[in-house]
C-alpha positions in Angstrom: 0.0 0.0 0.0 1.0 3.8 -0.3 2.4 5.0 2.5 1.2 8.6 3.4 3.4 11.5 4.0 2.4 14.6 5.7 2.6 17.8 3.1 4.1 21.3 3.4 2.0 24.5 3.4 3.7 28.5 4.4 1.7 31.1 6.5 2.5 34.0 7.7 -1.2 34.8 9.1 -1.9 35.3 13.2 -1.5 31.8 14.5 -3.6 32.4 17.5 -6.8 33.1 14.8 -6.2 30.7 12.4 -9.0 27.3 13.0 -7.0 24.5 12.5 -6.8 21.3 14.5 -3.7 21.9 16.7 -1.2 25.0 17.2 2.4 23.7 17.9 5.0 25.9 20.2 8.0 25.2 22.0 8.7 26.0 25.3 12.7 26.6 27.0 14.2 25.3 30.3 14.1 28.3 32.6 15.2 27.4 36.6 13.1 25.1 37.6 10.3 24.8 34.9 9.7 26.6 31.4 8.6 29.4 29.4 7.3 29.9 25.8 10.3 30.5 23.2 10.1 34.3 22.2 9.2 35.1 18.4 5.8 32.7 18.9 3.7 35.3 17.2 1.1 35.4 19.9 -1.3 38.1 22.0 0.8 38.7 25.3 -2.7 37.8 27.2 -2.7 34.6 25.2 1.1 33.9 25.7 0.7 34.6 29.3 -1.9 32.3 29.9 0.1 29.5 28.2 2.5 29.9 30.1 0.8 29.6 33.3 -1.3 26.5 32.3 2.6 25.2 31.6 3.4 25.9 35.2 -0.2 24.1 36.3 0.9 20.7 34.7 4.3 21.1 35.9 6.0 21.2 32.2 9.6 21.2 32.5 10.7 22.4 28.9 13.3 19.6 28.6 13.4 17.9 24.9 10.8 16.4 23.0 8.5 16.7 26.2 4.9 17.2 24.7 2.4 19.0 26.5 -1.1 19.5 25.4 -3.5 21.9 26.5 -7.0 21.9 25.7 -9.6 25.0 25.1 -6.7 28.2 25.3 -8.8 31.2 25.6 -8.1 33.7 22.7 -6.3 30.6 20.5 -9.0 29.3 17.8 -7.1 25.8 17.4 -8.8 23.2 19.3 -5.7 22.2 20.9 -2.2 23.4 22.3 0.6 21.2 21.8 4.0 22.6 23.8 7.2 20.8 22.4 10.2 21.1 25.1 13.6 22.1 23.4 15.3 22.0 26.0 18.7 24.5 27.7 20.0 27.3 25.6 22.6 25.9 23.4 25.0 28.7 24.0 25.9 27.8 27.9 29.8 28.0 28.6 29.7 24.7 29.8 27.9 21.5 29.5 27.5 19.0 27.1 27.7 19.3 23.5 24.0 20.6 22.6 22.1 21.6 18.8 22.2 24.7 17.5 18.7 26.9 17.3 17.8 25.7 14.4 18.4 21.8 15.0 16.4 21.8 18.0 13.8 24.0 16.3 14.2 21.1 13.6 13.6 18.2 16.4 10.4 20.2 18.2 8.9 20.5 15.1 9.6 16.7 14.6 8.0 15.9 17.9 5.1 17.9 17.0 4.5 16.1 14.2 4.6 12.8 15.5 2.6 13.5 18.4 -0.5 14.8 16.3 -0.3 11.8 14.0 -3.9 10.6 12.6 -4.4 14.6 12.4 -5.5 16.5 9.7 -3.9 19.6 10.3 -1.3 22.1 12.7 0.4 25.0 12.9 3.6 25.3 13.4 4.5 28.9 15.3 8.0 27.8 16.5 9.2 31.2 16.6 10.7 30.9 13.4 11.0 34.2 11.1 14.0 34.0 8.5 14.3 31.3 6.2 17.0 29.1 7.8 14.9 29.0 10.9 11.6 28.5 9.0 13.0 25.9 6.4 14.4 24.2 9.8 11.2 23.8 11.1 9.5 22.6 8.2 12.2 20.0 7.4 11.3 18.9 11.4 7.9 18.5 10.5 7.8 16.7 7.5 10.6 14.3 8.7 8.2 13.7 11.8 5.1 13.1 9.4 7.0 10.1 8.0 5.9 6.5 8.1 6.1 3.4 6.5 3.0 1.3 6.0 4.2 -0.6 2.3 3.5 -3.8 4.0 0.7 -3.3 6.1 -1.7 -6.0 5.5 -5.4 -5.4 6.0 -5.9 -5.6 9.7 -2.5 -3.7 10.4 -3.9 -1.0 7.6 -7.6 -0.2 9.4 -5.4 0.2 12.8 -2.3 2.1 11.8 -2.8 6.1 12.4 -1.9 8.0 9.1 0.6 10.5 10.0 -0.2 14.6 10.4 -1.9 15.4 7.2 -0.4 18.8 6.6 2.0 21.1 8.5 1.6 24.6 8.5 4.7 26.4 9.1 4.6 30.2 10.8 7.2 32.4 9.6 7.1 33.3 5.8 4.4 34.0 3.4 3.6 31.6 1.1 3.5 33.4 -2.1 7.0 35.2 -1.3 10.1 34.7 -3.0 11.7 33.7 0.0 9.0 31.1 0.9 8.8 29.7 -2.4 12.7 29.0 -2.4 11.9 27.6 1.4 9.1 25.4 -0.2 11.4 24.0 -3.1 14.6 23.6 -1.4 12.8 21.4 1.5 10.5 19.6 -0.1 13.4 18.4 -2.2 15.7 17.5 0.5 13.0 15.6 2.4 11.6 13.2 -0.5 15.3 13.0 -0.9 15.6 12.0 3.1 12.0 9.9 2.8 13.5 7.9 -0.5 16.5 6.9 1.4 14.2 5.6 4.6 11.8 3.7 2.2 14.7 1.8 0.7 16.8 0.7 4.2 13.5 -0.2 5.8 12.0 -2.1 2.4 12.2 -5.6 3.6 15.8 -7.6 1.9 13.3 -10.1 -0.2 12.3 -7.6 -1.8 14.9 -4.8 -2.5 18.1 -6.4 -3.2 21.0 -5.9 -5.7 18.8 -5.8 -9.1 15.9 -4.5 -7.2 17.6 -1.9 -6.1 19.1 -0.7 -9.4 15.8 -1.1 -10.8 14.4 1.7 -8.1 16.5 3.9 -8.6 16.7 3.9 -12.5 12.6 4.7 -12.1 13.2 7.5 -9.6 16.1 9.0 -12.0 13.2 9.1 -14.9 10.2 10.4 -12.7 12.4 13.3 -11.6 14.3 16.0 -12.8 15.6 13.7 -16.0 18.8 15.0 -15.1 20.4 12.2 -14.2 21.8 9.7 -16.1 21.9 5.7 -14.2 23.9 3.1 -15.9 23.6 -0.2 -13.8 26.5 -3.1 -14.7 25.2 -6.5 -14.1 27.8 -9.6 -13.1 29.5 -10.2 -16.7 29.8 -5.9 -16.8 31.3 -6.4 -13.6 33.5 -9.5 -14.2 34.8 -7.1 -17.8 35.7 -4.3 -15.3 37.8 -6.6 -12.8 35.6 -5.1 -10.1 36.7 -8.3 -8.2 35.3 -7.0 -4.5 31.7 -6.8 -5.6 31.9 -9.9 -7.0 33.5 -11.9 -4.4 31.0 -10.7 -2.1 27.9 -11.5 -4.0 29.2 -15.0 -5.2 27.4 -16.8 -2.5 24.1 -15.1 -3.2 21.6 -15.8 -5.8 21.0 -12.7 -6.5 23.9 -11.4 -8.4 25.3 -8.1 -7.3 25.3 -4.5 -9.2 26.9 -1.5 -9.7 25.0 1.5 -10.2 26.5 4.9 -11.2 24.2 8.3 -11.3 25.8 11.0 -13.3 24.7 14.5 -12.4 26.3 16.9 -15.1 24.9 20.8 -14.6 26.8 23.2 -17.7 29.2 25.4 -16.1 29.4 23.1 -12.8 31.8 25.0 -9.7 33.2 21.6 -8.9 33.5 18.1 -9.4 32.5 15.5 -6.7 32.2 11.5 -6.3 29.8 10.0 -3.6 30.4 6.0 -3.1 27.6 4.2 -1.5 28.0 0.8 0.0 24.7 -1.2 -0.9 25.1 -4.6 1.4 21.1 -5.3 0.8 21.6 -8.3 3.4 24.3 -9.0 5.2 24.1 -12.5 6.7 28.1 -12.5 7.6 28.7 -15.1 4.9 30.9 -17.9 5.9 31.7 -16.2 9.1 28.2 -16.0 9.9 26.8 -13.6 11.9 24.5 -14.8 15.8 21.2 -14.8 14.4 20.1 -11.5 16.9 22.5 -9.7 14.6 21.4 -10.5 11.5 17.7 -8.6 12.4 19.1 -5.3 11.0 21.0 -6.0 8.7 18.7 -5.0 5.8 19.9 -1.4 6.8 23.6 -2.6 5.5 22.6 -0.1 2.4 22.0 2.5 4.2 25.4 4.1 2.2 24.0 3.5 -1.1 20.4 4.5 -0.2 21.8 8.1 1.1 23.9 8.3 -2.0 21.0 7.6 -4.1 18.8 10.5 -2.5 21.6 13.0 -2.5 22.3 13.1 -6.4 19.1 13.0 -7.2 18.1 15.9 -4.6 21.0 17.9 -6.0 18.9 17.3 -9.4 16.1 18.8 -8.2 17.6 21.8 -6.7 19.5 22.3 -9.8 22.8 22.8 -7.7 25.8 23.8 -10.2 28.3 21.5 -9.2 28.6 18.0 -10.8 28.3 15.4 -8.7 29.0 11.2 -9.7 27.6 8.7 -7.4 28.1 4.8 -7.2 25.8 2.7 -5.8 27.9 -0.6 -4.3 25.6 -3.5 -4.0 25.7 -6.8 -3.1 24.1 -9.7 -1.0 26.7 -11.4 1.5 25.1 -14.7 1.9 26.6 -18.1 2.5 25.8 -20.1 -0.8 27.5 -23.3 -2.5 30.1 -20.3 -4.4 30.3 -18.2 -1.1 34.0 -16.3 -0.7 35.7 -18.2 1.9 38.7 -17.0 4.5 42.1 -17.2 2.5 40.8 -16.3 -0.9 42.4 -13.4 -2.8 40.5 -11.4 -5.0 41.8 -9.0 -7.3 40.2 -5.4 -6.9 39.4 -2.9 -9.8 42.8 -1.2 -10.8 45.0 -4.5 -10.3 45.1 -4.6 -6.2 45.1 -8.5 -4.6 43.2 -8.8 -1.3 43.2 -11.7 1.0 40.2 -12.4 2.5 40.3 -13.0 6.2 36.9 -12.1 7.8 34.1 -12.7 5.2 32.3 -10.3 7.9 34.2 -7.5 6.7 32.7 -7.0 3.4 31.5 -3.7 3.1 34.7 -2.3 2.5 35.6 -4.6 -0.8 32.9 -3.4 -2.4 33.3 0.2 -2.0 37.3 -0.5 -2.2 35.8 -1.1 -6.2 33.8 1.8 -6.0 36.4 4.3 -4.6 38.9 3.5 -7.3 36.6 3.5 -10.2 35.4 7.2 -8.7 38.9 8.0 -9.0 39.5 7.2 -12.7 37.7 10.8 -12.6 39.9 12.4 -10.7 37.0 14.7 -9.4 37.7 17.5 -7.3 36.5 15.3 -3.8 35.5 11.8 -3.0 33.1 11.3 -0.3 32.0 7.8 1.1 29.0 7.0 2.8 29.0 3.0 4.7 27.4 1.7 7.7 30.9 -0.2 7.8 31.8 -1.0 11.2 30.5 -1.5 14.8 34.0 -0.1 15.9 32.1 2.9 15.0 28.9 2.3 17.2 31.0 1.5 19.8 33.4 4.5 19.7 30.7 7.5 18.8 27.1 5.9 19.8 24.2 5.2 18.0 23.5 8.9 16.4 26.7 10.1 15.8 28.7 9.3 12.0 32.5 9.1 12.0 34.4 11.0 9.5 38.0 10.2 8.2 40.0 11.6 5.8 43.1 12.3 4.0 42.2 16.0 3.4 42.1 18.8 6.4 40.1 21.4 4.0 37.7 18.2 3.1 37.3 16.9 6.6 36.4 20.8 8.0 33.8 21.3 4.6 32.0 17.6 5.8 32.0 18.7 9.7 30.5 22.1 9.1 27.8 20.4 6.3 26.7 18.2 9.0 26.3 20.2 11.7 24.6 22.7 9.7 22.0 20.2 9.0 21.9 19.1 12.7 23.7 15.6 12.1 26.4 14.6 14.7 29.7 14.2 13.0 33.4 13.5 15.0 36.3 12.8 13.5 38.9 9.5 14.0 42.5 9.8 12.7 43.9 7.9 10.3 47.8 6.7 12.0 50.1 5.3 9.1 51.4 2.7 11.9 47.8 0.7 11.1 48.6 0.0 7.3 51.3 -2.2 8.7 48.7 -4.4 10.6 47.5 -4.9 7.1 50.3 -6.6 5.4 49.6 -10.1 3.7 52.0 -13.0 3.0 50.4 -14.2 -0.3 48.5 -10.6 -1.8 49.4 -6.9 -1.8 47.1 -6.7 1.4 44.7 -8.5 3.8 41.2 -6.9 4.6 41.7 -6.6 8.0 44.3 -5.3 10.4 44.6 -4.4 14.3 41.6 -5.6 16.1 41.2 -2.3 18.7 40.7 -0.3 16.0 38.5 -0.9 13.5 36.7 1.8 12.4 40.3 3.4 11.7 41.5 0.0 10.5 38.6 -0.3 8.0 39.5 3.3 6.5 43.2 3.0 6.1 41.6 0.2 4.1 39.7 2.0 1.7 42.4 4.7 1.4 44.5 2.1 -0.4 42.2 2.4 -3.3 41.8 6.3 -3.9 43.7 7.5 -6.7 46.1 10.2 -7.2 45.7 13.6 -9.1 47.4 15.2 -11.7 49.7 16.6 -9.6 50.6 13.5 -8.3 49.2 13.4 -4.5 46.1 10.9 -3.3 43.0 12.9 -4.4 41.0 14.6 -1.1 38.9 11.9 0.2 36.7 11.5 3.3 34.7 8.6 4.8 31.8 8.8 6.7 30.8 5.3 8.8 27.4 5.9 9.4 26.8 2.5 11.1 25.3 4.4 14.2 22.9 6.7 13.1 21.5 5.1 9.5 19.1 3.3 11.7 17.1 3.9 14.9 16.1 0.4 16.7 14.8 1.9 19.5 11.9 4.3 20.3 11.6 7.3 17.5 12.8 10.8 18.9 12.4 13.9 17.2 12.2 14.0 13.6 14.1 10.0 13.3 11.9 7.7 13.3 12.2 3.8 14.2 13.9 2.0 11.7 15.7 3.4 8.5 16.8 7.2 9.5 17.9 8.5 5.8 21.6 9.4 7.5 23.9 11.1 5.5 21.5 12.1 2.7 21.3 16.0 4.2 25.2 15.8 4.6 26.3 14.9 1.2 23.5 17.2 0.0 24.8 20.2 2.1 28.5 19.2 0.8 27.4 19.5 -2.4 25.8 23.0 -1.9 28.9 24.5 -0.2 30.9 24.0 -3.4 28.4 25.8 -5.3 29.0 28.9 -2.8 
């Protein structure tokens, strides 16, 4: 079945007289309990009286509380939702907090969620320029999304469609400023909402072909600006991509490599996005405990944000050029399955042994990283939910980001946090390519066991290629094993399940080049 989305409208009209079903405001830590956020747009009676029906109920302000008030004299909506956003960001000390607009971004997430199976809201979060507004609207939308593809019939006639449509307070409608708003967002979240839909499509149905196959029918329903070539198995055997074969050699269905070419005239820059597209990742021969193999049809999750972001970066008609490939592949255990102690020979020559048939993420994107550089594009930017080393070093909602580049690493950092995702940076030591040595191929897969993350980067950085001027070509790598998806109770604007990580990154990238 369709799954419904909520939908994007701009007012700029009074939202204490407008007659919709809910009006949505946030409300700050102050001391011991909270106030309204300043910039809500209401009467100072009505304001007042919020806030002292907040102080009634005992609302604290901290994030994603949700307190709803009924019957607000002087407010025409029928009810009064109050989204904490918690402390001000800018204390002197503390922990690491969002900026304004990523908590605005979150409330307005919250808010969304909580009036699911609602027609209608406002959204008067305070917001007046179009960052802020565009913030909150992004919030919303992400927060009206939900998955019901596979709902059979009784699951269907229960399941709450999300908020119908989100009125953001801030900007009129008809403006050039809110029409940019409108454009820009919408863009970014179907971008954000196609990524989601693919990591949480179940792996019987979305793998390697599949997958190709969606994409190709996005490219042509969209902007027609991108051009998709897929290469099947003998396309791949031809191109001596040797780590996307190896990996999908004990799966029936054979692997793919997808490539979306996004050529604006005049482009500003040139830029490569790899995606690693494991659509099921049993573990192969060194098979994963069955609890772990629950999840692992978000093993994708790479691909699918590479997928969103050049086709995003379509529709916004960004002028900068930007080449993705889509790695994919099914690591399952078959009669032809790689074993430890093969070696397979990599695109551009390279011999690998095989050690950990576990660790197979980064032989396919080792293929995609040196075909991207056969380009020599400006930057090379990989996306992978590669390693656990990474969940277990930065958390669940927090991507790594390694590099070879300063400039590059700094531009990736400052696109995420823009966007409100959590980025942190792992060196790279040259005493871990050592661990990495291999008695019978130019290198093993794997190397020092304490770090893998690291380990599993240096990796990759053996297969991008150098420049005309003879040095490696800037390159970063973003393990996104943490935050692509959300197993435990949706906050914010992330659901449960597939979170669309990366997407906003790699789109925000993009844009800086273009500036």
């Amino acid at each position: 079945m369709h799954s419904p989305q909520t939908q994007l409208q701009l007012t700029d009209a009074s939202p204490a007289g407008i007659r919709t079903d809910a009006l949505v405001l946030v409300s700050c830590e102050v001391g011991d309990g909270c106030r309204l956020r300043e910039g809500h747009g209401l009467p100072r009676g009505v304001a007042a009286a919020v806030d002292t029906a907040l102080r009634a109920v005992g609302a604290t302000g901290h994030t994603d509380e949700v307190i709803r008030l009924s019957s607000v004299a002087g407010v025409k909506a029928a009810l009064v939702v109050v989204v904490g956003i918690g402390a001000d960001p800018t204390a002197a000390r503390g922990p690491q907090r969002p900026d304004t607009k990523e908590r605005l971004r979150r409330a307005a997430g919250t808010g969304a969620r909580a009036l699911a199976g609602t027609a209608e809201a406002v959204f008067a979060l305070g917001a007046s320029s179009p960052e802020t507004v565009a913030a909150v609207a992004e919030g919303a939308l992400l927060g009206g999304y939900s998955f019901q593809t596979f709902y059979g019939t009784g699951k269907t006639a229960k399941a709450k469609a999300p908020l119908g449509t989100a009125y953001v307070h801030g900007l009129k409608a008809r403006s050039a400023d809110g029409k940019a708003v409108i454009a820009r967002v919408e863009a970014v979240v179907a971008a954000v909402r196609y990524a989601r839909d693919l990591v949480n499509t179940p792996p019987n149905v979305l793998y390697p072909e599949s997958f190709a196959e969606s994409v190709s029918r996005r490219a042509t329903q969209g902007s027609g600006k991108v051009k998709v070539e897929v290469w099947d198995e003998a396309k791949l055997q031809d191109e001596g991509c040797g780590g996307i074969l190896g990996v999908g050699q004990g799966s029936g269905r054979g692997p793919r490599l997808v490539t979306l070419t996004y050529a604006p005239i005049r482009a500003r820059a040139r830029l490569a996005f790899v995606g690693k597209g494991i659509t099921f990742d049993s573990g192969g021969l060194c098979l994963k405990p069955g609890a772990s193999m629950v999840t692992m049809k978000c093993d994708m999750g790479g691909a699918a944000a590479v997928a969103g972001a050049v086709l995003a970066l379509a529709e916004l008609k960004v002028p900068v050029a930007v080449t993705g490939y889509l790695c994919l592949a099914e690591n399952m255990t078959g009669d032809l399955a790689q074993r430890p102690g093969d070696v397979v020979t990599m695109r551009g020559g390279t011999s690998v042994e095989i050690i950990n048939t576990d660790a197979e993420g980064r032989l396919v994107m080792a293929d995609g990283l040196a075909l991207a550089s056969e380009q020599t594009p400006d930057a090379i930017v990989d996306v992978a939910t590669l390693t656990g080393a990474a969940v277990v070093a930065l958390g669940e909602r927090t991507l790594g980001v390694m590099s070879n580049d300063e400039e590059l690493t700094a531009q990736v950092r400052a696109g995420a946090q823009a966007v409100g995702e959590p980025a942190w940076t792992l060196p790279l030591l040259e005493e871990l390519r050592p661990t990495m040595d291999s008695p019978v191929a130019d290198l093993k897969h794997t190397g020092e066991k304490s770090a893998g993350a690291m380990v599993a980067a240096t990796f990759l950085a053996e297969f991008v290629g150098k420049g005309s001027d003879g040095q490696q070509l800037p390159w970063a790598h973003l393990d996104i094993a943490g935050p692509a998806f959300n197993d435990a109770s949706a906050y914010g604007y992330t659901p449960k399940g597939g979170t669309g990580a990366g997407v906003r990154t790699l789109i925000e990238l993009a844009r800086s080049y273009a500036r």
